[in-house]
C-alpha angles and dihedrals in degrees: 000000000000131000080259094065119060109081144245132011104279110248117258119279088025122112106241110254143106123314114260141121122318117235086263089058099249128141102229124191091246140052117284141186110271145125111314120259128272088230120083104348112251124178118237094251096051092048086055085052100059129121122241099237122227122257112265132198118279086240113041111259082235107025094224128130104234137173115233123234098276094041097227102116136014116234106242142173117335098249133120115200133163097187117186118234123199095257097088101234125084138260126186120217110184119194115199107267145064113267142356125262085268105043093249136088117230115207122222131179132239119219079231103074093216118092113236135184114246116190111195127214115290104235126021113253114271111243109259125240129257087226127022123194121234113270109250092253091053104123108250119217116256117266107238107250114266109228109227121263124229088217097231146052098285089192095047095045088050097054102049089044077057098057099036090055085053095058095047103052096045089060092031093065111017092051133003098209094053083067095056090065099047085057084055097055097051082047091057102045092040093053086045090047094052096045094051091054094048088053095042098050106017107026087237103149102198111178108250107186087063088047098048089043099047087050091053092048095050095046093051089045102051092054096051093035103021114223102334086066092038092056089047090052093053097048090054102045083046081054095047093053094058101044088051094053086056088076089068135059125295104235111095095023113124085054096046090053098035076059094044096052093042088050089055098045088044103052127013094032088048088047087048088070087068088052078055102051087047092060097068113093084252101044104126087057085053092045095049091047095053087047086055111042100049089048088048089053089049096049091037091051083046101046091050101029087057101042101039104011116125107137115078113239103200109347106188101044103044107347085184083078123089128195079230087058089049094058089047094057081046094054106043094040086056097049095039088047093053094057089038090053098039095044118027107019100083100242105358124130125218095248089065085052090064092052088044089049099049091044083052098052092040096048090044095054095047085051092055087046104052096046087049076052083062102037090056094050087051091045095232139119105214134025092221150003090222099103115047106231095014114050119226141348089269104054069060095049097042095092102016092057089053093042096047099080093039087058095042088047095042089049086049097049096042102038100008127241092299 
């Protein structure tokens, strides 16, 4: 213990000193001359030297256990107490403070005969919850693994892809024509789709019964007079989009048109490539290649991306792409495209396949891309409700519209236009 810690001021005409027994045996009320305590050990002469210590609060202005300055005692309650054991000597136990509850000290005896200096804890415990939550470095059992989820309802969009492939087989080789008008139909519900979605979440009112005329018109064009008729198709529909704004207000025009000329370009003039690729005298087999090589580089970026993707392609645009998944749509379009090329395509090599294969991939992905670019903007997930476990026509549409002229092109480079 410190000079801070004994107590109370010693009564006048008393040495200063610890609390004990005087030499007649008596117990006083003040400190008195007598053997040392059996606490922390004090010569004679420096207990004589200690400072009466100033009367403190009975609760800490602070209510912190502290040490004092020289680390011999903690400063605890503020309570003073001599308490009397059944032994018959005397102890002293001194808590840190300058007088009792009461104003007045109470002896008590040790069994020990010796009179000793007891210092208390400082602070009583604090109660202890019910309930105590777990300390941060607790080790925390282990969450269970999440198996990954494909996104969508796997049965429904099979079965869908199913029955749209069965469509398009069927009209694409029992009549030419039949397939046309298949083409017609996506054109017309993907423009509908994507105008409806400009209105809804951007206000954009781009005219829809010149868009959907104009599609119809090119499609049909460029399979009875191949691109020229295809080009003249698209400027008039981009005029007739103009002229038919003009029936409405003025305010909002440049970016309904701009909309309306963007939504033509975008879907039916991308969709007339595929008129083009049906007019060779082996159309349907081009046709057929381009289908399945842009469904195989879908599947192929899914199944790999899903199972082994781990790096981000483009984030901020689609995260659900991997660069993994990248390389899998890589992969399947070139061999696909090798056998495609070697075996179905009239004079084409399998070395052309793999080109054919990697511009596929890489056309397709752009095209995913750039409609989750829109989709984003719009703040949307899907284009459409039509197909259960796909969307719309367009989340259809989104690879299949960009892929369609490099095919077409390709086709034309390696085998000619047929």
């Amino acid at each position: 213990m410190n000079d801070s810690s004994w107590g109370a001021p010693p009564r006048a005409g008393s040495q200063a000193g610890y609390w004990g027994p005087n030499d007649h045996g008596a117990v006083p009320h003040g400190p008195v001359q007598g053997a040392a305590p059996a606490g922390p050990a004090y010569d004679a002469p420096e207990a004589q030297q200690t400072r009466p210590m100033p009367i403190v609060p009975d609760v800490p202005a602070h209510g912190g256990n502290q040490d004092d300055d020289r680390g011999a005692a903690r400063l605890g309650g503020p309570l003073f107490r001599d308490e009397t054991f059944r032994g018959g000597t005397f102890r002293d136990e001194t808590s840190h403070g300058a007088t009792s509850h009461d104003g007045t000290f109470r002896n008590e005896t040790s069994p020990a005969g010796t009179f000793r200096d007891e210092t208390p804890s400082a602070q009583p415990a604090a109660a202890v919850p019910q309930n105590p939550e777990p300390m941060p470095d607790a080790p925390q059992p282990a969450s269970a693994p999440q198996k990954k989820s494909a996104g969508r309802d796997l049965t429904a969009a099979i079965g869908v892809g199913v029955g749209l492939g069965a469509v398009i087989i069927a009209s694409l080789f029992v009549v030419k024509a039949v397939f046309v008008g298949v083409i017609v139909v996506a054109v017309v519900v993907g423009l509908w789709e994507l105008t409806s979605r400009l209105q809804e979440r951007k206000g954009i009112k781009a005219p829809l019964v010149p868009l959907a005329v104009g599609g119809a018109a090119m499609v049909v064009a460029g399979y009875v007079r191949g691109a020229e008729g295809a080009w003249v198709a698209m400027a008039l529909t981009a005029l007739a989009v103009l002229v038919w704004r003009m029936t409405e207000p003025p305010e909002g025009y440049l970016k309904d048109v701009t909309a309306g000329v963007f939504a033509a370009f975008y879907v039916p003039f991308l969709a007339t490539f595929v008129a083009l690729m049906l007019t060779a005298d082996d159309g349907a087999l081009r046709v057929m290649t381009f289908l399945l090589l842009t469904v195989v580089s879908d599947t192929g970026a899914y199944a790999v991306g899903w199972r082994f993707g781990k790096h981000k392609l483009a984030p901020r645009i689609s995260p659900g792409k991997t660069r993994e998944g990248l390389l899998g749509a890589v992969s399947f379009a070139m061999v696909v495209g090798a056998l495609c090329m070697e075996f179905v395509i009239e004079d084409g090599t399998w070395w052309q396949g793999l080109l054919l294969g990697l511009a596929v991939a890489v056309s397709a992905t752009l095209g995913d891309l750039g409609e989750s670019m829109i989709k984003r903007d719009l703040g949307i997930k899907d284009m459409g409700t039509l197909l259960p476990g796909h969307g719309g026509i367009m989340d259809r549409l989104d690879s299949l519209l960009p892929t369609a002229p490099v095919v077409w092109l390709l086709l034309v480079l390696f085998v000619g236009s047929g």
